[in-house]
N, C-alpha and C positions, 0 to 999 in steps of 0.2 A: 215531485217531478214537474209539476207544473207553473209550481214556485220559479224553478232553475231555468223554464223557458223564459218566463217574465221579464226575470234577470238579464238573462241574454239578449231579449229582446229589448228591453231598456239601452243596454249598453248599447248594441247594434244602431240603434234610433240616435244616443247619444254623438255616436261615434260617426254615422254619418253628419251629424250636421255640423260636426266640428269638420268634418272633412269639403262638407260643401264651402265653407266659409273659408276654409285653404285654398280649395281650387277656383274662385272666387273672388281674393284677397284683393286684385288690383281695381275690380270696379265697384266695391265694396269702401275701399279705402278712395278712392277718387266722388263716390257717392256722397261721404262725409265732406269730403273736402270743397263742393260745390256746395255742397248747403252752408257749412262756416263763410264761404265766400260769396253767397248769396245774402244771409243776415250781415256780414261784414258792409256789403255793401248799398245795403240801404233800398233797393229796388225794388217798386211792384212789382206782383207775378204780371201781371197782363205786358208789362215790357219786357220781362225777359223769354215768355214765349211767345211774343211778336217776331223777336228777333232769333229766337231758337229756330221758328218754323224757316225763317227766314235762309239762315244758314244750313241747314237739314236739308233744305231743297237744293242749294246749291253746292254743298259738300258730298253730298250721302253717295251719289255715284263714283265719287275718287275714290272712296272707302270702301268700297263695294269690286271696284278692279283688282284689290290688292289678294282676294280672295281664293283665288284659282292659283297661284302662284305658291302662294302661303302652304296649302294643301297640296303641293305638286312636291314639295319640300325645297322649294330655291329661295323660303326666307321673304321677307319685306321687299318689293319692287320699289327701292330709290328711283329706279329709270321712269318711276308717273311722268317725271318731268318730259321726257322724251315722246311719248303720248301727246302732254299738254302741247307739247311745240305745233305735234301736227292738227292739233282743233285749233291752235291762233292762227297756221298756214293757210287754212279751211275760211275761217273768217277776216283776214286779212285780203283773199282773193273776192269775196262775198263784198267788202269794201269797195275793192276799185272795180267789182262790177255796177256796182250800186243797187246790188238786190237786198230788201231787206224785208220785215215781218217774217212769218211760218216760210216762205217759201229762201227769203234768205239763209234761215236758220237750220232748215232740211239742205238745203246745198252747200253751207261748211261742213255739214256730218256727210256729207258723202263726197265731196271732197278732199277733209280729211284721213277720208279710210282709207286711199290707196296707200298717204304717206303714214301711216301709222300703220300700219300694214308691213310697209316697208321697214318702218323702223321697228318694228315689235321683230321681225324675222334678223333684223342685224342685233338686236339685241340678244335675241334669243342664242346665234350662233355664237356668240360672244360669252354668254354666261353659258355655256355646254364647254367652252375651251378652261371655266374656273370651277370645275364644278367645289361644291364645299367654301366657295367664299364669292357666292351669287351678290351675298346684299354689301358687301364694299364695293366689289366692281359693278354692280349697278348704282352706287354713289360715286362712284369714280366718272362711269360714262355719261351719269346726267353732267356732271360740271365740264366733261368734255364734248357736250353736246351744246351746252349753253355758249363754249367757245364760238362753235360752225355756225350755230346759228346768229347768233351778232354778228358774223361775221357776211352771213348770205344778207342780213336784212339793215346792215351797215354800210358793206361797203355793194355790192352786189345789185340793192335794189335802185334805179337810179341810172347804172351802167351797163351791165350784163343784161340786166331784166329792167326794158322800160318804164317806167311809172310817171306819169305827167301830172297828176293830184296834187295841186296844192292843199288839202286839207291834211294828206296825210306826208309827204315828203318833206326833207328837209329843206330851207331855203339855199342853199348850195346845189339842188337836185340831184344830190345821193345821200341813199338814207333815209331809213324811215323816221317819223317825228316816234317820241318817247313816250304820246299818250296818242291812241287813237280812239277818235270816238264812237260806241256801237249804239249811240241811240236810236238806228233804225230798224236793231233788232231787241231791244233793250225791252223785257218782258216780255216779246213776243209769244215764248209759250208759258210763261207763269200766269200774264192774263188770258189765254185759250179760254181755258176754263176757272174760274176760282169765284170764292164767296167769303162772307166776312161771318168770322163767329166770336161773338162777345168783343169785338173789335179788332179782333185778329185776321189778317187779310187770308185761305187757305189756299196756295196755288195746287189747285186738283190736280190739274193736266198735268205738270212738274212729277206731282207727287206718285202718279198713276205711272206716268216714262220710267221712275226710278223702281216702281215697283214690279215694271214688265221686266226690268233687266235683273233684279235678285230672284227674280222666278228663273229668270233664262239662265244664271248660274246655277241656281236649283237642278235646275231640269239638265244642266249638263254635267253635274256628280252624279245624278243618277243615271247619266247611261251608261255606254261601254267607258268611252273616254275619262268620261269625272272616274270610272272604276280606276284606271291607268294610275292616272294623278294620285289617289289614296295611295296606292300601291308605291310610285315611285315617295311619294313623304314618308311611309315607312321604312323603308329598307331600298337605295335603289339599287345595290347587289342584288339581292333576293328578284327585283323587279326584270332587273335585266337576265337573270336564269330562267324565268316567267315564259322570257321572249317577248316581252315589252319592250318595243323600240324607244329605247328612253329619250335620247337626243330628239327624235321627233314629237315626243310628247311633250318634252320643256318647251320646244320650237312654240307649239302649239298655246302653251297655259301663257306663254310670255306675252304670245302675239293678242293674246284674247285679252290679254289685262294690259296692252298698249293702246287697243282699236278703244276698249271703255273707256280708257285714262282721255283719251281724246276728244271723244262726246261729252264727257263729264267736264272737262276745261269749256267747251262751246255751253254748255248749262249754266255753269258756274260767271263765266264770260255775261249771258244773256241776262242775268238776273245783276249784274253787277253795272254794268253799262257803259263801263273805259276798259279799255287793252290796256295795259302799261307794257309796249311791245319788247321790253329787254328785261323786265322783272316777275310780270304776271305770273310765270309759269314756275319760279325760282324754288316756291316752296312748296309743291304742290307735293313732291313725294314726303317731304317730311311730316306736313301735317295731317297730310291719310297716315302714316303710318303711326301718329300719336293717337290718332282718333282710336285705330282699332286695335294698339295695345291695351289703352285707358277700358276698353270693352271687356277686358279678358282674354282676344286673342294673344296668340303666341308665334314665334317665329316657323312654329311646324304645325300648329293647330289654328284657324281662324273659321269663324260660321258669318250665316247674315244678320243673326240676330244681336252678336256681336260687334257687325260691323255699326249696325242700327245705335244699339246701345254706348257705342262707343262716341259717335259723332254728338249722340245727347250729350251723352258726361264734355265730352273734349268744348266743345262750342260752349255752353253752358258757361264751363271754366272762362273761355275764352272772352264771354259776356260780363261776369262780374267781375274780372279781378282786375281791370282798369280802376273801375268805381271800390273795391276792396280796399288797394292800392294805397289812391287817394286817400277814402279815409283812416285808414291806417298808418300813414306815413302822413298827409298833410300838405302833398305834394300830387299835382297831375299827373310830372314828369315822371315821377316818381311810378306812378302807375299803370305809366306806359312800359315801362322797362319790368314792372311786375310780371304784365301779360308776357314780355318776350321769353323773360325764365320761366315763366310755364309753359310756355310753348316745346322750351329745348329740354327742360327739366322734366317732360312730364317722362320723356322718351328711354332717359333715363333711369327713371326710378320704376319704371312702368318693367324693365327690362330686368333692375334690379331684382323686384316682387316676382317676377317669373322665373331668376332663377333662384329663389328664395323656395319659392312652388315647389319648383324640381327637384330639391334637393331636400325638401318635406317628406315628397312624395318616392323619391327612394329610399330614404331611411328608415320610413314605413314599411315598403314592402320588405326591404332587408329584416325588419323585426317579425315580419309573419313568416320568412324563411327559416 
């Protein structure tokens, strides 16, 4: 008899870890693929997490917005972009005030909350009119959002809305110029607080901001609310028999992962030091959403720790495979164009491997039925 538990229990032990390694497969297979692409490319470790913490501090909150949405079950927010708009609005106005340091960088985030605010609730109504195809038409609305907005800071700033700055207007005076400079809030809160370990710069303050808001997402699936959100990623029939006001709760996950996408572009902005006022914001949804597939999330499941792990794996990637590139092909250019196919490719394949998962993990359970 006790033989036969053994057995069982062997199998069991077996048979989870083959299963952990299934549900697992994408940050597991991207884990390999930064280390070949770190020996590939030739790097001390001291440069590539100089540059890791680097990027971590100024990604990790885009990655982190995508969260709430994900678990609401409306899918990957392409709309980050629409977010980022309103944190460059925030620091754009911070500009031709000429406020800069902590007290600049506090008044584009709350500057920017009305309009992200704004735009997280036009978003939100928007994607309640498609329900079942959230993440095209929130790719669709960023690229139509990118229109208005060239369009407000084209043609608009200059005529409509005054601006006299020659630092920042075009010489024609309409139009904003295509790079503006934030060096007068540039680090303001990565050096707040930060020290240096084995030559590694660590922005505390940065990293503390980023960690108050994955507690604040924490703490809001643990209340009634984040209850909602579960509810409606499961089943939103079932959610709405509930008497869960489902349209006000997408309203909701939308506008909450607009207002962070916002903050996290003025982070990401502050540690970077130029606007590039008609590009900055371009990629912003695609590459949180590479970060936290590459982690293991999924279009219906996403965690923090995932989003964490993900931004390591993605950046990481995103550090060697220049220098990979290079010495592998023999070519710089060449390894510029590496990084881009990772960047588009990872999203891909990342999506691939999830339904690779799914379709594991139902044939599975179909054989225990």
């Amino acid at each position: 008899m006790s033989t036969q538990v053994e057995i069982k229990n062997k199998t069991k032990n077996k048979f989870d870890l083959k299963a952990l390694l299934v549900n697992n497969s994408v940050p597991v297979m991207f884990i390999i693929i930064c280390l070949a692409g770190w020996v590939a490319s030739g790097l001390n470790v001291t440069f590539v997490l100089r540059e890791l913490v680097d990027r971590i501090d100024r990604n990790l909150l885009l990655v982190v917005s995508l969260i709430i949405p994900v678990i609401a079950g409306m899918g990957l927010n392409f709309a980050l972009v629409v977010g980022a708009m309103a944190g460059q609005i925030g620091l754009i106005v911070i500009k031709l005030l000429g406020i800069g340091g902590m007290p600049g960088l506090l008044l584009a985030c709350l500057i920017s909350l009305p309009f992200a605010w704004l735009f997280g609730v036009g978003t939100g109504k928007l994607l309640n009119k498609t329900k079942g195809q959230e993440m095209i038409t929130s790719l669709i609305l960023g690229f139509f959002a990118m229109g208005l907005y060239q369009l407000v800071f084209l043609l608009f700033m200059g005529t409509i809305i005054p601006v006299k700055d020659p630092e920042i207007i075009l010489q024609g005076g309409v139009g904003l110029k295509n790079a503006i400079d934030l060096k007068f809030i540039k680090y303001s809160l990565d050096n707040l607080i930060s020290f240096p370990v084995m030559g590694i710069k660590i922005p505390v303050a940065s990293l503390l901001v980023i960690t108050g808001f994955c507690f604040f997402t924490r703490f809001i699936l643990k209340t009634k609310l984040g209850q909602d959100f579960r509810a409606l990623g499961q089943d939103i029939k079932i959610a709405k028999i509930s008497g869960i006001d489902v349209d006000k709760k997408r309203l909701i996950a939308i506008t909450i992962s607009t207002v962070l996408a916002g903050w996290g572009q003025i982070m990401f902005l502050q540690n970077i030091g130029t606007l590039q006022t008609y590009s900055s914001h371009e990629q912003v949804g695609m590459f949180a959403a590479a970060a936290i597939l590459v982690g293991g999330a999924s279009v219906t499941r996403a965690t923090i720790g995932q989003a964490i792990l993900g931004t390591i794996l993605f950046h990481t990637l995103f550090i060697v495979s220049p220098y990979a590139g290079k010495n592998l092909f023999g070519e710089a250019q060449l390894g510029e164009f590496f990084r881009t196919f990772i960047a588009y490719g990872v999203i891909a394949m990342s999506l691939l491997l999830h339904a690779w998962q799914k379709h594991m993990n139902s044939k599975k359970k179909d054989l225990r039925e």
